[in-house]
C-alpha positions as CSV (number, residue, x, y, z in Angstrom):
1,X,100.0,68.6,98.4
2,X,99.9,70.6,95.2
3,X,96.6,70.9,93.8
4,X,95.8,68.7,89.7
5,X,93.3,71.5,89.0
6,X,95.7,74.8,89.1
7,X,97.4,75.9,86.4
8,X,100.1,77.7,88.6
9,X,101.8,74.8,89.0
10,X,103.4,73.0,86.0
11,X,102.6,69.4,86.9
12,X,98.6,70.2,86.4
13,X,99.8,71.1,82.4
14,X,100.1,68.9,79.9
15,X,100.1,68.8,75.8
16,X,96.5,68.5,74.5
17,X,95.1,69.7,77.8
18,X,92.2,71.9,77.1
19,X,92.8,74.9,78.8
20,X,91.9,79.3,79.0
21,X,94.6,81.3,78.6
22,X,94.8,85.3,78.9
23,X,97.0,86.7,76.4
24,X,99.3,89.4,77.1
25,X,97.0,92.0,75.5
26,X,94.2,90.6,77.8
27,X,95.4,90.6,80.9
28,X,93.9,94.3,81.7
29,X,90.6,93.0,80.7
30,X,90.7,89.3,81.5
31,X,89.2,88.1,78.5
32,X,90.0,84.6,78.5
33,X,91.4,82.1,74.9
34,X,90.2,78.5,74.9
35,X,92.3,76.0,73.5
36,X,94.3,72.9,73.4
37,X,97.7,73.5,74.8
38,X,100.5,72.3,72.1
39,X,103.6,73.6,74.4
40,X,104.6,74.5,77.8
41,X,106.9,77.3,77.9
42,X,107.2,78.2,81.4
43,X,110.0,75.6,82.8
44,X,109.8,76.5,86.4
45,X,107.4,73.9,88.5
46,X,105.7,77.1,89.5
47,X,104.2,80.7,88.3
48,X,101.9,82.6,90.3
49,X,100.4,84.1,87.1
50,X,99.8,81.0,85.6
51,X,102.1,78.4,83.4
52,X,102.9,79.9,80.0
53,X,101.6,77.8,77.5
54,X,101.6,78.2,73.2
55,X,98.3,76.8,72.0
56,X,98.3,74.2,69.1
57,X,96.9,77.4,67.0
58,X,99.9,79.5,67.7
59,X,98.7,81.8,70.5
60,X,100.5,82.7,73.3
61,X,99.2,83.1,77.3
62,X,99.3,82.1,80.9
63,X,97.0,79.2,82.0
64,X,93.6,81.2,83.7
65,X,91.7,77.7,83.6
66,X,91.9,74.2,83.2
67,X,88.6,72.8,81.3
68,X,86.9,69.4,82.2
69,X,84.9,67.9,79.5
């Protein structure tokens, strides 16, 4: 069963899915982007970093969270 919550796998992401993304210049840190996801770039069904995903403001990272409202 693959898990709705985990943004590893690329069946959990979708446009306008509010997400936190680390950015390449983050990922030594952590720090963590919140946005609303505007394109999936990643095309394989899975990435054990996270889905790559380009935010409907133009930023770039892999999925570190999916956010529930």
């Amino acid at each position: 069963m693959i898990p709705t919550q985990d943004g590893r796998y690329r069946t959990s992401v979708s446009n306008g899915l509010m997400v936190d993304i680390i950015q390449k210049q983050d990922q030594r840190t952590g720090k963590k982007t919140r946005g609303i996801v505007g394109e999936i770039l990643t095309n394989s069904t899975f990435h054990p970093h996270g889905i790559k995903v380009r935010l409907s403001d133009g930023k770039v990272g892999r999925i570190g969270a999916i956010i529930f409202r």
